[in-house]
N, C-alpha and C positions, 0 to 999 in steps of 0.2 A: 454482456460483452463476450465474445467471442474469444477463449484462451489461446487460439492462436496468431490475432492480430495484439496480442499484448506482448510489454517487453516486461523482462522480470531482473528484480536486485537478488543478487546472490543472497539475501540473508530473506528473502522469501517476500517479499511486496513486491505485486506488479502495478503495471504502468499503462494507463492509453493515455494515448496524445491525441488533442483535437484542436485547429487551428479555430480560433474566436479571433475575426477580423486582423488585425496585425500584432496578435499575442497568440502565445501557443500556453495551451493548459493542459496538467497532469491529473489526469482523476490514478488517484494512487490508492489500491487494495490489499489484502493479505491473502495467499494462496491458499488451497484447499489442502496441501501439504502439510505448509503450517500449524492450518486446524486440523491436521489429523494425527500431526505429532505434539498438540496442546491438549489436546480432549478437552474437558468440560472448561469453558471460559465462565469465567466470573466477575469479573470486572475489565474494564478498558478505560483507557485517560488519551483524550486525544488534544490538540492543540487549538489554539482559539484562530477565529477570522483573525485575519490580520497579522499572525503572528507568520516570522521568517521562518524556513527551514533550509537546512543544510544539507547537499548531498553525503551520504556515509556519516550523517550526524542521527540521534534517538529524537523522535519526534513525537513520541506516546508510546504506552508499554501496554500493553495487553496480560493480564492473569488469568490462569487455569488452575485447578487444582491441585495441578502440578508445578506449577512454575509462574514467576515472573519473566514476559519478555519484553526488550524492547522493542519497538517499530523503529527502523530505519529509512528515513527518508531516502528513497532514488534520485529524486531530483533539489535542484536550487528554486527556492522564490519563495514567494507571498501567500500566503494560506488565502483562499479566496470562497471557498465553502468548507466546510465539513458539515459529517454524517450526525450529526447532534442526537440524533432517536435513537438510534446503533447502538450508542450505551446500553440506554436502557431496555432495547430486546437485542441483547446478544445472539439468540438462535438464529435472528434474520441473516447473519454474521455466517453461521454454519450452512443455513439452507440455501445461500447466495453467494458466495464470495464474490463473485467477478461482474452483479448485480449491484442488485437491491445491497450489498453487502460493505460495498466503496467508503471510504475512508475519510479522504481530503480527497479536495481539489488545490492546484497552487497553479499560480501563474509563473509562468516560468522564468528567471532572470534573463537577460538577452543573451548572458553569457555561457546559460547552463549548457551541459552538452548528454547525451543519451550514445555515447560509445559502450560507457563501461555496464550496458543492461546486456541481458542473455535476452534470445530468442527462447520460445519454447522447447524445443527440438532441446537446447544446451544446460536449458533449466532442468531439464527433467531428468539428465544425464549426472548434472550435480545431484539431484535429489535420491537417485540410485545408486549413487559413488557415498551416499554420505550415510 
C-alpha cells in the first residue's frame, strides 16, 4: 500500500479503507516509525476474528527488546481477518509494514468516523515534533 493514500492514529497504526459492497473496511497496520523506535520485536498478541474493537482502545501489544506496546485501534468494529502468520515471522512485520506486514482488518461500525486520523504530510510532522 501506498504511505501516502493511508490515514494514520497518532499513537502510530495506519489505516486504508476500502469500500466491500455496502460496508466499509479497515485494513489497520503499524508504521515503519514504530518499528524503528521498537527495534528487535519479539513477540505480538493480536485479537481473534470476531472480536470488537474500540476506537482509542489497546487491541494487541506488540514486544521488543525494549519494551512492551500497545496497538491502538484507529477505528470502531468487528475484527473480520487478521494477520495470524505475522506472529510467527515478525521480520515480515519489519520488511513490509504497509504490506505483507497488516495487522487486522475490521469492518466498520456504521457509526465509526475517520476525522480524528492524520494524513501523512501531519503524521510525519508528529513523528519529528516527538
Amino acid at each position: 500500500m501506498n504511505p501516502e493514500q493511508l490515514k494514520y492514529n497518532p499513537t502510530h497504526e495506519w489505516v486504508a479503507i476500502t469500500e466491500q459492497g455496502d460496508e466499509r473496511v479497515a485494513t489497520v497496520g503499524i508504521t515503519d516509525f514504530a518499528l524503528e523506535q521498537l527495534t528487535d520485536l519479539v513477540y505480538m498478541e493480536l485479537p481473534k476474528k470476531g472480536d470488537q474493537v474500540t476506537q482509542g482502545e489497546p487491541f494487541g501489544e506488540v514486544e521488543s527488546v525494549k519494551a512492551v506496546s500497545n496497538l491502538y485501534s484507529p477505528v470502531t468494529g468487528e475484527v473480520i481477518d487478521v494477520h495470524a502468520e505475522l506472529v510467527d515471522d515478525l521480520e515480515k512485520l519489519g520488511n513490509d509494514p504497509f504490506g505483507e506486514g497488516w495487522l487486522i482488518k475490521v469492518r466498520l461500525a456504521a457509526d465509526a468516523t475517520l476525522d480524528h486520523l492524520l494524513d501523512l504530510e501531519a503524521y510525519r510532522k508528529q513523528c519529528a515534533d516527538s
